[in-house]
C-alpha positions in Angstrom: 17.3 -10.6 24.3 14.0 -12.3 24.3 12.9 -13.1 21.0 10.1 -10.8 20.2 9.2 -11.9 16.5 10.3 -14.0 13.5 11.5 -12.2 10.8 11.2 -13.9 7.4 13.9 -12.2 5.1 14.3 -12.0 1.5 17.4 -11.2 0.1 18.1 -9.1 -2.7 19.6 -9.3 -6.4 17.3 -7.4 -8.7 16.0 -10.8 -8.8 18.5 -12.0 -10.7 20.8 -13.5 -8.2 21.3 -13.2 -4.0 22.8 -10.5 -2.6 25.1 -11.4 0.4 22.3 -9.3 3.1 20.9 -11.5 5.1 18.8 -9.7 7.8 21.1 -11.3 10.4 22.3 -7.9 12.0 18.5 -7.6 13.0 18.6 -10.1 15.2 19.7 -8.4 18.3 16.6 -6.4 17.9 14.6 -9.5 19.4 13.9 -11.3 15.9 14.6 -14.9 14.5 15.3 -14.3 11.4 14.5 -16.7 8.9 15.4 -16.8 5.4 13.3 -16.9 2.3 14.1 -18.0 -1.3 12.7 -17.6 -4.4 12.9 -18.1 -7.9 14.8 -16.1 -10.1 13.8 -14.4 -13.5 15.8 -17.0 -15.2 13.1 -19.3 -14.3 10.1 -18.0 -13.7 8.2 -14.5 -14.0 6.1 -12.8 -11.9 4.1 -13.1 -10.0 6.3 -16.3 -9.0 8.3 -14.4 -6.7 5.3 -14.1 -4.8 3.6 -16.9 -4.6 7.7 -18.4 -3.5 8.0 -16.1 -0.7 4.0 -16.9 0.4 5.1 -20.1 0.7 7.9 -19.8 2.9 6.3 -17.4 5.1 3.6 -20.1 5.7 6.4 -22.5 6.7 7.7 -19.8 9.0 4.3 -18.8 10.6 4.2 -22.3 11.5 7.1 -22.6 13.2 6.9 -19.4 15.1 5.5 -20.8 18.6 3.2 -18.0 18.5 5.6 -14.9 17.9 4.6 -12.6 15.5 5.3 -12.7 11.4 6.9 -9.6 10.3 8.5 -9.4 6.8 11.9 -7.4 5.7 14.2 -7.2 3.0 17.1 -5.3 1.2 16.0 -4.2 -2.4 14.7 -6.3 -4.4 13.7 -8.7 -1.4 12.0 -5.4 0.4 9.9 -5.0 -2.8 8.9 -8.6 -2.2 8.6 -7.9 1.4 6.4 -5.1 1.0 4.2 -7.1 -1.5 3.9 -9.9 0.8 2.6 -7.6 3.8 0.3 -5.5 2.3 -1.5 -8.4 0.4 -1.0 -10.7 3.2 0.2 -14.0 3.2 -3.2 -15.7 3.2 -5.1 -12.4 3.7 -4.7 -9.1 4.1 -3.5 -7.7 7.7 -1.9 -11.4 8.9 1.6 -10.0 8.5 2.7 -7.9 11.6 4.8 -5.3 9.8 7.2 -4.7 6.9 11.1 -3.9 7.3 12.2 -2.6 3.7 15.8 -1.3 2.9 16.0 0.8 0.0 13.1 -1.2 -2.1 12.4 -0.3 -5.8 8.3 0.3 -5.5 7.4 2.0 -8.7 8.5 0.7 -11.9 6.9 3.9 -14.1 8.5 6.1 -11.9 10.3 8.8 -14.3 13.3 9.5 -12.3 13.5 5.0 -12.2 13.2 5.0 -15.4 15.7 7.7 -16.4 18.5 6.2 -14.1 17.5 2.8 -15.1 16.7 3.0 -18.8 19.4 0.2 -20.4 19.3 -2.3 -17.1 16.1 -2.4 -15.7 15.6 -4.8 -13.5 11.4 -5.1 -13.7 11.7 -6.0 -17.4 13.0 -9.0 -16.6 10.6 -9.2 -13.7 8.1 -8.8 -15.4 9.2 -10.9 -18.8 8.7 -7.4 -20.9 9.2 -3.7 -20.1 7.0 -2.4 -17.9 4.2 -0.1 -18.9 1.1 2.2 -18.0 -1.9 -0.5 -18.4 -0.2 -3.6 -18.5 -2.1 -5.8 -15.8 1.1 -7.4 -14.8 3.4 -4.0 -14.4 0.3 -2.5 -12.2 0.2 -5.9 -9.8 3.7 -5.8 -9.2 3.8 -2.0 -8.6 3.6 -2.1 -4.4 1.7 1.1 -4.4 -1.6 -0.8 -5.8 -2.0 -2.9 -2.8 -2.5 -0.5 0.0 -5.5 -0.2 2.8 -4.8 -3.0 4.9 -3.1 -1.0 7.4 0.0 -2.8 7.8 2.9 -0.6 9.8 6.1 -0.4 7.5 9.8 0.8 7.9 11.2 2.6 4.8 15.0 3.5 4.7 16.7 4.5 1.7 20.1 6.2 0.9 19.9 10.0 -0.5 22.5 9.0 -2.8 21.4 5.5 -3.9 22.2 5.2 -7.9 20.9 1.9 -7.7 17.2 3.0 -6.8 16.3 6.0 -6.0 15.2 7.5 -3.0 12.0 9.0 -4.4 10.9 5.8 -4.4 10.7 5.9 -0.5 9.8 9.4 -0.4 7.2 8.4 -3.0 5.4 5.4 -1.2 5.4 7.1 2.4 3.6 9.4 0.9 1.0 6.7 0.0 1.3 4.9 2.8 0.1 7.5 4.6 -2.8 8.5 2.3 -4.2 5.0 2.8 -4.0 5.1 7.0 -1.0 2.7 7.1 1.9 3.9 10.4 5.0 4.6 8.5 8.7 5.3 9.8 10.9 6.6 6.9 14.4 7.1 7.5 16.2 9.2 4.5 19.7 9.0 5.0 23.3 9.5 3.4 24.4 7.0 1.7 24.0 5.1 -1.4 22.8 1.6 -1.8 23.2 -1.6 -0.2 24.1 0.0 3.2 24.9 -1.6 6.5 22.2 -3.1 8.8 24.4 -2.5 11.5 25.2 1.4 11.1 24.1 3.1 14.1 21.0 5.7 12.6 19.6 2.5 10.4 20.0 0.2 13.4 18.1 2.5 15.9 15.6 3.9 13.3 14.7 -0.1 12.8 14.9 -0.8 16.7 12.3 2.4 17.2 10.0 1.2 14.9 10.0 -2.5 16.1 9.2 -0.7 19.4 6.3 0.7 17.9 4.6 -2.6 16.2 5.9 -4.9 18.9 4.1 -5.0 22.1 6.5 -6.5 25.4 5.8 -8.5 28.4 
């Protein structure tokens, strides 16, 4: 297939580590996909995350040859994903669309915080426990960074223990409120599932239809 897009993916870990995803089942879709890396909380806080995958979308951008930037990721990598499109990667709007697999998006979220009350990933995110207020838990919360009208795939599992669904159901929500085109694709399943499975793979295919013009 012609190649549509570039795809800069960022893996997932809880930002702790890499996760084994790497976006390549996409590329049959019509996407190079690129990877992204970034520091881990071990060595840096956020917003570092950030400002790493800003940087390599920049590098990817440039080597494009004129295709259009889109951003995805699996979990912790979609959160980044989704904080990288809606804030842009120099400004708002330059990012085509967001791809994000089952992305934590909330960190106050009750039914997050319930499930992930003795490992919670944004603590160490963040470099303390997230809380109502706190300049640093509202930045990285994905939900304060809407408007710019950026089209973004959700999919999450129903069954996902890792993060929860309502997360997804949460944002679309959102998304919607704030005039961005959203496909969200709640399906069975828990977390971590595979790119390739038929309903994820033509869900994601439909919606790249929708943000990618052809020809």
């Amino acid at each position: 297939m012609t190649e549509r897009a570039v795809l800069l993916w960022i893996h997932g870990g809880g930002w702790r580590g890499r996760y084994d995803e790497d976006g390549a089942a996409l590329a049959p879709l019509g996407l190079r996909v690129v990877a992204a890396t970034y520091r881990f909380v071990d060595e840096a806080h956020w917003p570092a995350q950030l400002d790493d995958v800003r940087a390599a979308a920049r590098s990817a951008r440039a080597a494009a040859d004129g295709l259009p930037l889109l951003v995805g990721g699996d979990s912790a990598g979609a959160t980044l994903a989704l904080q990288l499109a809606l804030r842009g990667v120099d400004r708002p709007g330059d990012v085509a669309a967001a791809l994000a697999y089952w992305p934590p998006v909330d960190p106050l979220d009750a039914e997050w915080r319930r499930l992930r009350a003795h490992d919670d990933p944004w603590a160490d995110l963040l470099g303390h426990p997230p809380a109502a207020g706190d300049p640093a838990t509202v930045d990285a919360t994905v939900a304060t960074h809407l408007g710019s009208g950026v089209p973004v795939l959700l999919v999450h599992g129903r069954d996902d223990r890792s993060v929860p669904a309502s997360q997804s159901v949460g944002l679309t929500g959102r998304l919607l409120a704030a005039g961005h085109p959203v496909h969200t694709w709640i399906t069975h399943g828990g977390h971590a599932l595979d790119l390739d499975r038929p309903d994820i793979r033509a869900v994601s295919a439909a919606f790249l239809d929708s943000v990618l013009t052809t020809g």
